[in-house]
N, C-alpha and C positions, 0 to 999 in steps of 0.2 A: 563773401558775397557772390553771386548768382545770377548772371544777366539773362534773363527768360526773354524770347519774342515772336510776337504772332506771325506764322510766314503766309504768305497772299499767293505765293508762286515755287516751283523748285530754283527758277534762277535768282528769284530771294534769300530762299535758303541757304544758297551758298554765298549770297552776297554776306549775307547776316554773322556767317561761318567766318570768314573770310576779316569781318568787324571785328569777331572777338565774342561774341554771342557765345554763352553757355549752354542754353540747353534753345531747343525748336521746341515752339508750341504749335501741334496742327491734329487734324483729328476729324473726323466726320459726323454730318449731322445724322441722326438730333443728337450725339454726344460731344459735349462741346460747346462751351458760351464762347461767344466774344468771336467767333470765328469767322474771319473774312467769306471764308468758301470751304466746300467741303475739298478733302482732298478723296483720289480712289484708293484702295489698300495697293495698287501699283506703286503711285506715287507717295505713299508715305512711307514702304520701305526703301523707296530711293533716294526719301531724305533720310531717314534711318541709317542706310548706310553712309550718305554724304557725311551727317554725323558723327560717327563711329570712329570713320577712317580720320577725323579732324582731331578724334579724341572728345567729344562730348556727347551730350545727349540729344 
C-alpha cells in the first residue's frame, strides 16, 4: 500500500515526508484536480528533491 497526499505548501511537504507519506501530490494548474494551489516549476522541483533524498516520490 501507498500513502498519496495533496501538499498545500513546501513546509508541508516535508511535514507529510517526515509522517511517513509515500509519494507528494502537487502540480500546476490547469493540470491537476483537487489541487490546493498551483505550485511554480521552482517549487516543485524543491519538493521533488525534498522527496528523492527521503527516498520517495
Amino acid at each position: 500500500m501507498e500513502i498519496i497526499a495533496t501538499v498545500d505548501s513546501l513546509a508541508q511537504a516535508e511535514q507529510l515526508l517526515e509522517a511517513g507519506v509515500d509519494r507528494l501530490y502537487v502540480g500546476q494548474s490547469p493540470f491537476g484536480l483537487r489541487l490546493p494551489r498551483s505550485f511554480s516549476l521552482e517549487e516543485i522541483s524543491e519538493m521533488t528533491s525534498m522527496a528523492h533524498q527521503a527516498g520517495k516520490k
